[in-house]
N, C-alpha and C positions, 0 to 999 in steps of 0.2 A: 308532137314536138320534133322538129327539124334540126339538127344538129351540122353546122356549118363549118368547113373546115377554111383555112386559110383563106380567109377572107379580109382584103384587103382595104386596108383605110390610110387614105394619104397623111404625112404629117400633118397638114395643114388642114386636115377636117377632125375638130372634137367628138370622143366617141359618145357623143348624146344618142337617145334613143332614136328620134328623126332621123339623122344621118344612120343611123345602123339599120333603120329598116328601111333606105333608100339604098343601101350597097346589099342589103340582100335580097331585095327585090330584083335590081340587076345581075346581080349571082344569079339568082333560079330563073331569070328571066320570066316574072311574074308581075302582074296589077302592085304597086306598092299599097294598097288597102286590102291586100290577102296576107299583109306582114300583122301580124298581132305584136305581143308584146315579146322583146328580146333581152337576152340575158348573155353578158361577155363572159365565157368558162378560162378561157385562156387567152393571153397576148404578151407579143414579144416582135424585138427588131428585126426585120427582114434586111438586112445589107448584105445579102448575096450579088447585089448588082450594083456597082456603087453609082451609078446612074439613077437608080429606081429606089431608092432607101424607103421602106416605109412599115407600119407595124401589121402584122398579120392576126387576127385575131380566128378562135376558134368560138363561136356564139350557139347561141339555142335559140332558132326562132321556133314562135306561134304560127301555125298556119290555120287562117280564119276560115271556116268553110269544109276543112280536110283535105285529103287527096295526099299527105306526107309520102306514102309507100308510091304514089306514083311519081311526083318530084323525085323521091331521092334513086328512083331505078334511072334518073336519066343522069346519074353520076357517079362513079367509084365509090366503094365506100368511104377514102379515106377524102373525098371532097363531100360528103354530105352521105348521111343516112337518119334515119328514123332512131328516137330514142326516146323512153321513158319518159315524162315530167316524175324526178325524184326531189323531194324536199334539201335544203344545202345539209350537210351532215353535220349533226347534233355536233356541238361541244361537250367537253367531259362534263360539265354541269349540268347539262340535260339529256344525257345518253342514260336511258335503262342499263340497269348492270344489277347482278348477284346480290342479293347483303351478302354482310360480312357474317353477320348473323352474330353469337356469344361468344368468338374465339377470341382469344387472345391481342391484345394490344400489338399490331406489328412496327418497328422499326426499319425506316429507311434511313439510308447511310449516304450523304451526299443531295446536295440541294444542285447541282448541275440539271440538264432534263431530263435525264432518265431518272432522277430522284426526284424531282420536282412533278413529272409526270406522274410518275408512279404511287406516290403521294396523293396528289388527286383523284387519283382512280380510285385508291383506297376509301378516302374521305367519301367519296358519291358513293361507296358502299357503306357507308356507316362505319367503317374501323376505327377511326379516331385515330390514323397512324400519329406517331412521332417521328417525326424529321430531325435528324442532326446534320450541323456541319461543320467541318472543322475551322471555318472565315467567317467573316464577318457578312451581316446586311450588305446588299446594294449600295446603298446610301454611301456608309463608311468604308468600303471598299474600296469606292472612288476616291475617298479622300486619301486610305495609303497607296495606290496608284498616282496621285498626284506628285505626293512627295517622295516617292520614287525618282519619276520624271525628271523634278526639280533638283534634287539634292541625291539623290542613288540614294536613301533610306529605305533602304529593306526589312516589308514585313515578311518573314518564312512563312504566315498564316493569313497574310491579308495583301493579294499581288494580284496579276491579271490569272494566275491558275487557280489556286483558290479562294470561295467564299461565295456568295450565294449566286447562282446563275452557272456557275463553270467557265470554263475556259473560253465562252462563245460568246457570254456578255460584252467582252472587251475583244471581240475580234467579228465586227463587223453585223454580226443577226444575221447573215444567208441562213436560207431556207430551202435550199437546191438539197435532192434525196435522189436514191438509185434505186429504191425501195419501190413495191407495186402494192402497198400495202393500203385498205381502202381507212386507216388509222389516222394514215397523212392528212389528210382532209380536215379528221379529228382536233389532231393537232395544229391545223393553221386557223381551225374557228374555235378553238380556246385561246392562242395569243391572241385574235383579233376581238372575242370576248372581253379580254386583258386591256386592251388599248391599244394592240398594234392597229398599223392602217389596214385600209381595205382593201388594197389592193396586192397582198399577200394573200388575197384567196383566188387571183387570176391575174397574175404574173405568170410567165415560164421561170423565171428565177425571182422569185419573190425575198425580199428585202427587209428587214426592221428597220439596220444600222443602233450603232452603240450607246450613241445618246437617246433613243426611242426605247430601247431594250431592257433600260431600267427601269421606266415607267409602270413596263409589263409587268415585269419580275415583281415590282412592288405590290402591283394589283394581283395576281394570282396569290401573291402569299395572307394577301386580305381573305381573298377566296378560299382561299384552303383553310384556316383559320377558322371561318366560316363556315364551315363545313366539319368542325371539330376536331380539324387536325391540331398539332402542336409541332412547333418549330425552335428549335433551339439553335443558335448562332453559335462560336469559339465554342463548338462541346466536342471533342475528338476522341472518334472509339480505339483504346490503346490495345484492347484484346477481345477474344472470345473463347465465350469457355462451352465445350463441348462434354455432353453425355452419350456414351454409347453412338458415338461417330454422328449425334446430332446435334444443333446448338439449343442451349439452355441459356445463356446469357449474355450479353456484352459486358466488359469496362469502358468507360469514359472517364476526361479528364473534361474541367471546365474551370471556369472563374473560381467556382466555389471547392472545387477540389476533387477526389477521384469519389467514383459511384458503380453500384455497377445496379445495370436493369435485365429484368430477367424478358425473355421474348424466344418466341419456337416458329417465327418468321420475320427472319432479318433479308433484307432487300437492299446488295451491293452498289452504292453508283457514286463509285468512289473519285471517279475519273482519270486519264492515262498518267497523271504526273502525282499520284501519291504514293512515292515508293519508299515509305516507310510502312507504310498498311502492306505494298504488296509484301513486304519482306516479312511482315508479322502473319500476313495469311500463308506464304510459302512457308513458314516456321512448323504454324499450324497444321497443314499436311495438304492444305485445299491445291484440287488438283489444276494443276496449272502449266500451259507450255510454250515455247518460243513461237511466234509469226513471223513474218515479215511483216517491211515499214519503207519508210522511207526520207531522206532527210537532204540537204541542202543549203540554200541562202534564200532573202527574198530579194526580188528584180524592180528595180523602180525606174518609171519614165516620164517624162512628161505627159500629163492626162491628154492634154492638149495633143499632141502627137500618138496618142493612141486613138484615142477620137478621130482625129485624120487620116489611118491606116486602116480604121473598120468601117466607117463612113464614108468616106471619100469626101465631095465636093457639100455634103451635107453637115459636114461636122460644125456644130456648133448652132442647129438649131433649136430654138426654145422649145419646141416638144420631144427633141432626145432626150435621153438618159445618157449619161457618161458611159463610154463605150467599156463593154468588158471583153474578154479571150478567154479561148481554152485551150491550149494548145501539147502536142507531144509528141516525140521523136525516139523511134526504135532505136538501139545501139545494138553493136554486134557483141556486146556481152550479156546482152538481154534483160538487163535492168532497164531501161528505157530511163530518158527526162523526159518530165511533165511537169507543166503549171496545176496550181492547186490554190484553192483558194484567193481568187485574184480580186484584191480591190481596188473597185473605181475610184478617184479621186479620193485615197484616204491615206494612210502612213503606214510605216514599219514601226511596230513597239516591241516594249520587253516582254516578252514570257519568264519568266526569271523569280522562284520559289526557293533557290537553295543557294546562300551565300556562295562566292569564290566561282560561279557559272555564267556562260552568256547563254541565253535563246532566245531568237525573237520568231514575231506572228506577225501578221498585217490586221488591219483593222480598219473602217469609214465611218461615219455618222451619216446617219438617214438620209443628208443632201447630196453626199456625195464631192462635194463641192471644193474637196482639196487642189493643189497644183498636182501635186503627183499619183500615177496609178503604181499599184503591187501587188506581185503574186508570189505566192511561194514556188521555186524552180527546183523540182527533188528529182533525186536520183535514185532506184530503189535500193532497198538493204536486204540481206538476207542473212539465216541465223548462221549460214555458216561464215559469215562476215565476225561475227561475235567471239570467237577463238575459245567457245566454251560451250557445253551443254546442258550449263544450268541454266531451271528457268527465268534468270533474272538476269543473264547474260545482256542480254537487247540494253539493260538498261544501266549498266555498266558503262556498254559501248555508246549510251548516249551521253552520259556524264563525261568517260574522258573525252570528248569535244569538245562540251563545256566546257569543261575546267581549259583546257587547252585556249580557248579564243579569252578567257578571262586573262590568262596569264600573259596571252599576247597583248592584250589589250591596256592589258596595266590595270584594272578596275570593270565598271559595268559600259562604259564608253564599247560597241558595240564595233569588231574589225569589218570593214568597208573598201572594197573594189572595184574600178571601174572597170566595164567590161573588156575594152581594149587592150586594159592593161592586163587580165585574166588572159585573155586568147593571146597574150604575145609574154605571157609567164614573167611577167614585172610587176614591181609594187608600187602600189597606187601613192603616190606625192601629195596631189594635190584633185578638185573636183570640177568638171567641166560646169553645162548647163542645166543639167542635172544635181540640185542638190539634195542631202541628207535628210528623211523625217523623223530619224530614228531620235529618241529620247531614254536617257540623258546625255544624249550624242554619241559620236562615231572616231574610231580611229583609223583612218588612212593607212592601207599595207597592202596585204597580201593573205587571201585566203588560205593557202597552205598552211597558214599557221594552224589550222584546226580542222578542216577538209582534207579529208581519206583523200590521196592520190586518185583514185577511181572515177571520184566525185569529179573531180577538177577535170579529168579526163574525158569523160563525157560531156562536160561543160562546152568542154571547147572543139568536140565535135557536133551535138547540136544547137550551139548559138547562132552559126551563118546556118544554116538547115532553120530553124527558128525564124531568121530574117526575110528568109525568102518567103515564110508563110504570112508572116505579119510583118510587113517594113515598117524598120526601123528596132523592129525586136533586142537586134543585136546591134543597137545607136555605139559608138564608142564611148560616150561616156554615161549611158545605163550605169545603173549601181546597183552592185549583190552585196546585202551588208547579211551578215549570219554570225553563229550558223542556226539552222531550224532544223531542230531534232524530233517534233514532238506532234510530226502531221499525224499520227497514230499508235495507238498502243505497244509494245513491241513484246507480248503476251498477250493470250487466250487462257481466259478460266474456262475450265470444262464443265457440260452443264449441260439436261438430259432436253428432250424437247418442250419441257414445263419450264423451263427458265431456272429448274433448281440443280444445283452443287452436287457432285456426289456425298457432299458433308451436311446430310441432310438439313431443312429450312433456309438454308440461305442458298439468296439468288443471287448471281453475280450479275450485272446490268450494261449497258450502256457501253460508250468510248473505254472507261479503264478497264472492264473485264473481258475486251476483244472483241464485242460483239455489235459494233455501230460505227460510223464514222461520219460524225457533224448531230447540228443539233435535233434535225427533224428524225434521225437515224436512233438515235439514243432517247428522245422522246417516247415514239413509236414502240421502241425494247420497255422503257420503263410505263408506259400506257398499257401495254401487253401484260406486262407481268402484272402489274396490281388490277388488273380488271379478270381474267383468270386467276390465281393464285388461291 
């Protein structure tokens, strides 16, 4: 097997098997009846030349007859070399793994993915975990999201941060990792098990989107279920009770009242915004210490106009994708800005758990097919920003922001800036041709009112530095509505190379205990831990 690198396929030709074994016949310069059968491993937009736009794919051919070691000596390795025919990597449903064998019923804490994974693993060992969460189903999720939306009705227990899925359900389903870890794989052939699409198993950045992503969620929880897990909705662990520096048990509270279950492997994944748990674990003693983070506004543009700034004269053809960016700019304070998170044709919404706070996220649906793109634009934080050396400092300094753009705001109405008016230190009046997707709307002003001096100051040394790498970046009437506190945890639980506590049996997991950043990142952590543990 031949393994192809950057192999070039015009927009205008479908990656059908025919067409792919005619372009890599003229790659190796070979008989097109020495192409056997071919298999796309990876593809992604090529718009380095806005002339030449076209998608580059990385493929596995057949070569009929043999002779692979002698084709691939007439190319670099990274344009072609010889490799393995390996089977695509098991899902967690059909991956060998340990039993769990007679131990103990374990509990996991958090239906996000590093709970939701972790859970699985468990299940394919035979443990029967139990799953808690402190939110509600998918399903009815969506419905106090709605009326959020609609009427700023806030549920503390049922919002785009908590409730089954995490913080990721409702902000887009990326599937981008930094991770070299051969689990990733794992992880995109159990969503796509699930009902994601196919084509998250060979994308460069592979995609759900929010409206697909509940489908998933639904279907894994059948699966686990199925597998003899148990899952419980609205049940919140209010304590733990420790023996001889190990756990012996949790409390919970639910519909039916407080309980407490006894378990000697609890499995954290609780995710970066339940700080009442953290405040109950740092009570507890579990050891825990400041990181750095990062925080900001999100940046919205005409999709339209981003499209034409990474495409060029091609924007707008039926086999693109809605153009995405990544982009980021050193400062001489060394915090740097960077884009984070950027969605294609999708919205800015609430992240918003705790009365009297603003924070928002971005978020798309599978098509992509909004007016507007958005990314989160952060600036970094560091703990000595914090004015403190407790470990819950980070998350002090992220509430008073909060609080601060709430009281600017008058309500959940979200403060909102155009860029111009940012780089010329005025408040925004009124909105150009850029309008707002934030819900339940936005107020016109002036970031100051909640944005560290810092922030703003980098702001407005790399937006024109921004424009010049992607025209139009810094359009003047762009809009940063914020603020966005919550790109990451702003704590590390400590925790030895098994994934466990020093407070013996519990593991702390995933995005909230410092150790992941996105969903395939905290999958991967909570895949890990219940398949060793």
């Amino acid at each position: 097997m031949l393994r192809i690198h950057q192999l070039k396929l015009p927009l205008s030709m479908k990656p059908e098997e025919k067409n792919l074994r005619r372009l890599c016949a003229a790659y190796l310069k070979v008989q097109e009846n020495r192409i056997g059968a071919v298999e796309i491993k990876k593809r992604s937009v090529d718009a380095r030349d806005k002339g030449d736009v076209h998608f580059a794919l990385t493929v596995d051919a057949e070569i009929l007859g043999g002779g692979e070691a002698k084709l691939a000596a007439k190319f670099k390795p990274n344009q072609a070399a010889v490799v393995e025919r390996k089977p695509q990597s098991p899902d967690v449903f059909s991956m060998k793994t340990e039993p769990w064998g007679d131990r103990m019923r374990p509990i996991v804490v958090g239906a996000g993915p590093a709970g939701l994974f972790c859970a699985l693993a468990l299940a394919r060992r035979g443990a029967k975990p139990l799953l808690i969460e402190r939110g509600k189903p998918v399903e009815q999720r969506a419905e106090d999201i709605a009326a959020f939306e609609e009427n700023a009705l806030l549920d503390e227990e049922s919002n785009v941060l908590f409730g089954e899925g995490g913080a990721g359900t409702f902000s887009d389903g990326k599937l981008t990792c930094g991770l070299s870890s051969p689990h990733i794989q794992t992880v995109l052939s159990t969503l796509y098990a699930c009902g994601a699409p196919e084509s998250i198993l060979t994308q460069q950045k592979p995609h759900i989107g929010t409206d697909v992503l509940r489908g998933v969620l639904y279907s894994a929880r059948r699966r686990l279920m199925a597998l003899g897990g148990e899952v419980r909705f609205q049940c919140k662990m209010t304590d733990i009770l420790l023996r001889e520096g190990r756990v012996q048990a949790i409390r919970i509270r639910d519909e039916k009242g407080e309980d407490e279950l006894p378990v000697n492997q609890l499995f954290l994944c609780i995710g970066h915004s339940a700080r009442d748990t953290y405040r109950m674990l740092n009570n507890l003693g579990l050891p825990m210490e400041q990181k750095p983070f990062a925080i900001g506004a999100r940046i919205e543009h005409l999709q339209k106009n981003t499209d034409r700034a990474q495409y060029g004269g091609a924007a707008g053809h039926p086999a693109l994708p809605p153009a995405e960016y990544k982009l980021n700019v050193p400062t001489a304070d060394k915090r740097g800005v960077y884009t984070f998170c950027m969605c294609p044709g999708g919205q800015v919404i609430s992240a918003v758990h705790e009365k009297g706070t603003i924070n928002v996220n971005g978020m798309s649906r599978h098509a992509r097919d909004g007016r507007n793109s958005n990314a989160a634009l952060l600036v970094g934080v560091h703990p000595g920003d914090f004015g403190s050396e407790h470990p819950l400092a980070g998350v002090d300094f992220q509430k008073k922001i909060e609080e601060a753009a709430f009281r600017a705001a008058g309500g959940y109405c979200a403060p909102c800036q155009r860029v111009e008016d940012l780089l010329k230190g005025r408040e925004t009046k009124a909105f150009g041709e850029v309008e707002p997707t934030y819900r339940p709307g936005v107020t016109p002003g002036d970031l100051a009112c909640c944005l560290p001096g810092f922030v703003l100051d980098n702001y407005r040394y790399a937006l024109p530095k921004l424009g010049q790498r992607l025209k139009g970046f810094d359009h003047p009437d762009a809009l940063l509505t914020g603020p966005e506190t919550r790109s990451s945890a702003p704590l590390r639980m400590l925790r030895d190379k098994g994934r466990q506590s020093p407070l013996g049996g519990i593991y702390p997991l995933g995005e909230g205990a410092g150790h992941a950043g996105g969903i395939v990142s905290a999958a991967v952590d909570g895949l890990c831990a219940g398949l060793e543990a």
